[in-house]
TORTORRO-903575 format. One record per residue: residue number from 1; residue in three letters; z, x, y of N, C-alpha, C in turn. Coordinates in steps of 0.05 Angstrom, whole numbers. Layout:
residues N
SITE     i    aa       nw       nu       nv      caw      cau      cav       cw       cu       cv
SITE   NUM   Ala        Z        X        Y        Z        X        Y        Z        X        Y
...
end
This chain:
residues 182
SITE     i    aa       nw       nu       nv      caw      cau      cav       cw       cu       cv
SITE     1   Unk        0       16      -24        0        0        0        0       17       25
SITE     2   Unk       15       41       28       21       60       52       -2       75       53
SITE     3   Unk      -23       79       35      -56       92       31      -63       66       45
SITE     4   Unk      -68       50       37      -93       17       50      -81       21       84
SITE     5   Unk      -61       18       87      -52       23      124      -64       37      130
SITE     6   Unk      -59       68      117      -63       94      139      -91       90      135
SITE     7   Unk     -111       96      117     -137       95      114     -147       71      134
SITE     8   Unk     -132       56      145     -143       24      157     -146       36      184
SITE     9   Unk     -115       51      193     -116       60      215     -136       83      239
SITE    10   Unk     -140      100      207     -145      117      212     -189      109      214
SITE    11   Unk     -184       87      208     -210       82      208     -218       61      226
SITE    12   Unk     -201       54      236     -204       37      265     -195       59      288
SITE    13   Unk     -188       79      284     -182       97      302     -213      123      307
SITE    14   Unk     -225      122      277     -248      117      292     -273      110      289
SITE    15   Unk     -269       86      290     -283       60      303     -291       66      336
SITE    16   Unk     -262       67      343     -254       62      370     -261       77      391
SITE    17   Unk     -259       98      375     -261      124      385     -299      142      387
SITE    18   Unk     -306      127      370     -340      123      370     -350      113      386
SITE    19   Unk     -337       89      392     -355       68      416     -341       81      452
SITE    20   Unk     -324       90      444     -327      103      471     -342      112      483
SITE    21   Unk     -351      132      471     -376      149      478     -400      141      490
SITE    22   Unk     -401      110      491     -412       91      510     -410       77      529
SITE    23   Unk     -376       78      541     -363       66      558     -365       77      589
SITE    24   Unk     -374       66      606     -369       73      633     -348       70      642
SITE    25   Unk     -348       81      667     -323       77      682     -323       66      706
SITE    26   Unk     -308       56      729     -305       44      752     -273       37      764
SITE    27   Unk     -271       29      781     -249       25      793     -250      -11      811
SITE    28   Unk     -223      -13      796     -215      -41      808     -200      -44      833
SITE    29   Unk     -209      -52      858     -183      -48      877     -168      -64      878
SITE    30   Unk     -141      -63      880     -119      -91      877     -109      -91      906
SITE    31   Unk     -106     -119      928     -100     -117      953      -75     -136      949
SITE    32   Unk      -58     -134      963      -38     -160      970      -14     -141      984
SITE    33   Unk        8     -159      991       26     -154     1005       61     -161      997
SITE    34   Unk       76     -143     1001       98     -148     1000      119     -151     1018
SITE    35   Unk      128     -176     1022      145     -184     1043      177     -193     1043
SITE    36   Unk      198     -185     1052      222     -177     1049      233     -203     1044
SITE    37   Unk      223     -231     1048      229     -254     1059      212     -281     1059
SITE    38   Unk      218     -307     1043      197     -332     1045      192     -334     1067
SITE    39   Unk      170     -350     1072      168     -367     1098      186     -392     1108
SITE    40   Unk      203     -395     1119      214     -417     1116      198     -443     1133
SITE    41   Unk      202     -468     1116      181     -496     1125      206     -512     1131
SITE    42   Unk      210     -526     1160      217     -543     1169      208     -571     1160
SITE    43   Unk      221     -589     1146      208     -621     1158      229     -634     1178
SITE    44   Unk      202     -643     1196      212     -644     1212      199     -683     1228
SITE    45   Unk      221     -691     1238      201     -718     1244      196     -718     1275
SITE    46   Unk      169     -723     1271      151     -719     1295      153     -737     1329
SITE    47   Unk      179     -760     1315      187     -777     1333      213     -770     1359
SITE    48   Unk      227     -749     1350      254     -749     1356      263     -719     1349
SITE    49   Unk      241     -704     1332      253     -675     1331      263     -670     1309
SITE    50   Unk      282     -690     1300      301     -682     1276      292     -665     1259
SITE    51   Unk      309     -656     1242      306     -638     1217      309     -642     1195
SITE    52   Unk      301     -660     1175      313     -654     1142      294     -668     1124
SITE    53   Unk      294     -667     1104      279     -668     1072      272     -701     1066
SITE    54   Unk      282     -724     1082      290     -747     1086      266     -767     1100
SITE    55   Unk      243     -770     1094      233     -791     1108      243     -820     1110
SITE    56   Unk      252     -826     1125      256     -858     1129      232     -889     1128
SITE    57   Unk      225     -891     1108      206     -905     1101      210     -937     1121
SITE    58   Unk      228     -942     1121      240     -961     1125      235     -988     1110
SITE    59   Unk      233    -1013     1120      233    -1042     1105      208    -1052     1112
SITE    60   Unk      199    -1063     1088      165    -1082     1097      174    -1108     1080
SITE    61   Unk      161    -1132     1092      164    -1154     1074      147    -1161     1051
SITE    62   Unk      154    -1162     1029      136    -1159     1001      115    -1177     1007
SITE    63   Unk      119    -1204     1021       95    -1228     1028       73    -1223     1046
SITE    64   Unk       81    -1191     1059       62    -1179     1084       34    -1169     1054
SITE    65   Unk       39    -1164     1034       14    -1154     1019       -2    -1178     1003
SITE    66   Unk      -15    -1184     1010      -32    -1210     1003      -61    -1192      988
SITE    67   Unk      -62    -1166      976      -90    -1163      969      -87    -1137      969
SITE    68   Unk     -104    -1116      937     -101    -1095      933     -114    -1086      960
SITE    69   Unk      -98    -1053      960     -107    -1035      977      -95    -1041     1004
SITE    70   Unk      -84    -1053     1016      -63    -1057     1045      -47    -1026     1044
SITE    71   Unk      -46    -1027     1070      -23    -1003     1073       -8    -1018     1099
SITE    72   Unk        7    -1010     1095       35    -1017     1113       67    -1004     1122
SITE    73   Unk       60    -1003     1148       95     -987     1155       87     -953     1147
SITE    74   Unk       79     -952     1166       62     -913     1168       86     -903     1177
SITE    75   Unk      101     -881     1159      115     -866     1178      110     -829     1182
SITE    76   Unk      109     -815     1208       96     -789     1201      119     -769     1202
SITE    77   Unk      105     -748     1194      132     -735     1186      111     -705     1185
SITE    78   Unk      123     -688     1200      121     -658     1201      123     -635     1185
SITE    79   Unk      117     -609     1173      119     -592     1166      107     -567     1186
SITE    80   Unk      142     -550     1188      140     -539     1214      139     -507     1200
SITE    81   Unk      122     -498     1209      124     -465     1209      118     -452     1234
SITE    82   Unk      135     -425     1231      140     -406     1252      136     -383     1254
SITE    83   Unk      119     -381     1265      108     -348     1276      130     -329     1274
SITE    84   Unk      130     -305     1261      147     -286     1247      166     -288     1249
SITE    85   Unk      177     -309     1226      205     -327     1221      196     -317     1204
SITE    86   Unk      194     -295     1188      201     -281     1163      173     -284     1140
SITE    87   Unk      155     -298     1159      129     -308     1139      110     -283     1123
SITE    88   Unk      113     -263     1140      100     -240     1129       71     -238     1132
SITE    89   Unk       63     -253     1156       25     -259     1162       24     -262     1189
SITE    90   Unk        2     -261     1193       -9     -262     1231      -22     -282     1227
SITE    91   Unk       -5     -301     1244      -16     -331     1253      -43     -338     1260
SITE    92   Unk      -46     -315     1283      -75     -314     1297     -107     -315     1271
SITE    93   Unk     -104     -307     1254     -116     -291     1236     -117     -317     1210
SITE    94   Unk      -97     -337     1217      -99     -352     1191      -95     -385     1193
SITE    95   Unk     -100     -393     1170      -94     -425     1177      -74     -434     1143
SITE    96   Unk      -61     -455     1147      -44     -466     1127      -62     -491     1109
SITE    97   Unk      -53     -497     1096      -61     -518     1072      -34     -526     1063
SITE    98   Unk      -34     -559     1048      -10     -560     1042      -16     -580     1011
SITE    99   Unk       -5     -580      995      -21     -595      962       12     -603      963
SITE   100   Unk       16     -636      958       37     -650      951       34     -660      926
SITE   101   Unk       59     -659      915       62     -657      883       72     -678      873
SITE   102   Unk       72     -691      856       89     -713      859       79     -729      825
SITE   103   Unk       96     -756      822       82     -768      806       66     -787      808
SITE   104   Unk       27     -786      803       21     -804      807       17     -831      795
SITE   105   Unk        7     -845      814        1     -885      804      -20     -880      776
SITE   106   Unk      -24     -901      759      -43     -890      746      -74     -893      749
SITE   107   Unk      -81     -898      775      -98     -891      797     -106     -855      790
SITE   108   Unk      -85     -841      793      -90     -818      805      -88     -808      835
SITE   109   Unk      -98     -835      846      -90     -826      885      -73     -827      895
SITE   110   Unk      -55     -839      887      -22     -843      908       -4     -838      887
SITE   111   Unk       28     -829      904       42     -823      882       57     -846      885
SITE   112   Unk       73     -845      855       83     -879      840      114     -872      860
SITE   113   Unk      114     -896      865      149     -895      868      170     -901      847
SITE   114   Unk      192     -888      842      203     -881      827      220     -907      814
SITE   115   Unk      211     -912      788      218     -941      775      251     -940      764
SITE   116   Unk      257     -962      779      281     -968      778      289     -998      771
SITE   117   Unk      319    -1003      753      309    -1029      754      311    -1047      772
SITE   118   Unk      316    -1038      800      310    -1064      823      287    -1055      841
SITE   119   Unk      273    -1031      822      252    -1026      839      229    -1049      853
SITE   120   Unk      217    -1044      869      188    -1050      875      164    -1048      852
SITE   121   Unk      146    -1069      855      131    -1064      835      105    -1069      849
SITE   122   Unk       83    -1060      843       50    -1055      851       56    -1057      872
SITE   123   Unk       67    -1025      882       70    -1014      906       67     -984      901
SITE   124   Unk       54     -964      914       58     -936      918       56     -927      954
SITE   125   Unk       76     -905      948       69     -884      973       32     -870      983
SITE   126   Unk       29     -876     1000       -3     -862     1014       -2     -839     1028
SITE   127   Unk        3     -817     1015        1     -789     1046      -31     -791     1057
SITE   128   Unk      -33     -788     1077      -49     -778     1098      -46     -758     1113
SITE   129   Unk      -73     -734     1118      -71     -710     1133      -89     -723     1163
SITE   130   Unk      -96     -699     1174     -112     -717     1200     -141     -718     1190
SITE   131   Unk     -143     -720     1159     -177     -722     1149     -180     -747     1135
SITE   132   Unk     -154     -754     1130     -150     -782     1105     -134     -775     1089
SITE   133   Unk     -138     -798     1063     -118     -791     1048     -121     -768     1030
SITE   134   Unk      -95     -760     1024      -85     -740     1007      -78     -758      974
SITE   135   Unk      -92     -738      955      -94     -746      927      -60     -735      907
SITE   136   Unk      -52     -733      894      -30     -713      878      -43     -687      874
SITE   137   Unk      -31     -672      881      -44     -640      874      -67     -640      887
SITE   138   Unk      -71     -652      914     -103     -645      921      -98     -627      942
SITE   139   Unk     -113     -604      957     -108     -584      985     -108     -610     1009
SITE   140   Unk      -97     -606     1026      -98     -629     1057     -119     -606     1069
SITE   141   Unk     -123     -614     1093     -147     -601     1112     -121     -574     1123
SITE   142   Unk     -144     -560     1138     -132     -539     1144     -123     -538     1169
SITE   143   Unk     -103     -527     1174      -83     -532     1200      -85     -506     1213
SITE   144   Unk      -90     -491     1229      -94     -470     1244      -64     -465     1261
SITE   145   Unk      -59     -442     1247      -24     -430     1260      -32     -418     1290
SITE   146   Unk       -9     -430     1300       -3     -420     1321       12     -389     1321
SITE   147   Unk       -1     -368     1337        9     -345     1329       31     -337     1348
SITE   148   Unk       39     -354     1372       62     -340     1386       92     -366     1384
SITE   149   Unk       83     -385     1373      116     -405     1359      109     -422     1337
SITE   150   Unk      109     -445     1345      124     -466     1317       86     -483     1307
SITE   151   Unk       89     -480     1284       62     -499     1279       73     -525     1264
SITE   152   Unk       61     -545     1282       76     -575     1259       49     -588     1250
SITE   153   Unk       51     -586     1221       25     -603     1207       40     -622     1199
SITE   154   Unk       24     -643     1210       28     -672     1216       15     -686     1195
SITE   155   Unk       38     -701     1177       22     -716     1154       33     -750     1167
SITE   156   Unk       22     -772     1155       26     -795     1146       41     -804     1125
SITE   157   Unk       49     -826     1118       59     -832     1087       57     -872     1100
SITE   158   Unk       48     -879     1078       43     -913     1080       49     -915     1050
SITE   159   Unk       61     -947     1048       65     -965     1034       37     -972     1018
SITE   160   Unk       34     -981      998       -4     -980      988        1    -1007      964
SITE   161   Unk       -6    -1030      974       -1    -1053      950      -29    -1045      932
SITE   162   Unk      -22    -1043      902      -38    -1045      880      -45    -1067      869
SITE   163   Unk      -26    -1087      875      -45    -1112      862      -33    -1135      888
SITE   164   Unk      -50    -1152      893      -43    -1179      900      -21    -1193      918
SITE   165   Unk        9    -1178      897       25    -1186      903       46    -1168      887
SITE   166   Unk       55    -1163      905       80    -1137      913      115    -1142      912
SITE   167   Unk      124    -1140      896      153    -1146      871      162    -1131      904
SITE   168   Unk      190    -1144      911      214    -1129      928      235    -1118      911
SITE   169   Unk      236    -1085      932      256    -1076      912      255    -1045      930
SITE   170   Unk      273    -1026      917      272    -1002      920      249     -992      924
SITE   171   Unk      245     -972      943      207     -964      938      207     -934      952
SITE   172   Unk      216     -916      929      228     -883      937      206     -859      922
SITE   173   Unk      208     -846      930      188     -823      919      208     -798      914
SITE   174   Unk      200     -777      900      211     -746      911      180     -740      910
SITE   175   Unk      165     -724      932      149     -712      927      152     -685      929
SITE   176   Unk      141     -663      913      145     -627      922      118     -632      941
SITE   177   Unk      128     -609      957       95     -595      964      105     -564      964
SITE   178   Unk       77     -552      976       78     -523      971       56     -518      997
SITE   179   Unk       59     -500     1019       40     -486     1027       36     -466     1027
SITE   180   Unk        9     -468     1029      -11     -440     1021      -22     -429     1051
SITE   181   Unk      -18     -407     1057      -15     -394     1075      -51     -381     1082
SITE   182   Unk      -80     -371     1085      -91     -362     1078     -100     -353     1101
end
């Protein structure tokens, strides 16, 4: 058995070592950057300034949706970044993107609000960028940083009846997002 190995090895060794003798060579260059520090992202609401993770959807009346596809009760809400607040890039030089994560309707376009049992029913959340709507996991339009303070990309979020007629109830999301810096 310890002859069949070494003979195996020694014969893929050259194998290996044969076909070289036809191999070129070249060089790969690898670019990127290392930075001491995230970027940190503000949400922020676009009405009043405030600061936190919390959109306030507020109350719609379930009888206001008479027919798929309505949106209703828009509220906007900010994502703030700041010129060398630790971002590790030149503003001037770049623009942001932002892909919201979430779970979607089984649509695919809006994300589901989170079923509960006094939830809402044939209802989902609608983000909008300033191009339209935003899909689950889709890029929003590109936002151009401001290179000497604060950049706020300004999204939407609406109410979105799926069928007819719209169950009252809880009607909450968590969505992630992530921006991409480029």
């Amino acid at each position: 058995m310890k002859k069949q190995l070494i003979a195996l090895s020694l014969g893929l060794s050259a194998a290996l070592a044969g076909t070289s003798a036809f191999a070129n060579s070249g060089v790969i260059n690898f670019e990127g950057r290392i930075t001491s520090a995230t970027c940190p992202i503000e949400i922020i609401n676009p009405e009043d300034g405030s600061i936190g993770n919390q959109v306030k959807m507020g109350t719609i009346e379930a009888s206001r949706f008479t027919a798929i596809g309505q949106e209703f009760k828009g509220k906007s809400f900010g994502l703030r970044v700041t010129a060398g607040a630790g971002c590790g890039f030149n503003p001037a030089d770049n623009v942001a993107k932002v892909v919201f994560n979430g779970n979607a309707d089984s649509s695919g376009d809006y994300f589901a609000v989170t079923p509960t049992s006094d939830g809402a029913k044939n209802v989902v959340i609608s983000l909008h960028d300033n191009a339209g709507p935003l899909k689950p996991g889709a890029e929003s339009a590109e936002y151009a940083l401001n290179d000497t303070g604060s950049t706020d990309m300004i999204f939407n979020a609406y109410y979105r009846s799926t069928a007819a007629t719209v169950t009252a109830g809880t009607a909450s999301a968590d969505i992630q997002f992530v921006v991409a810096i480029n």
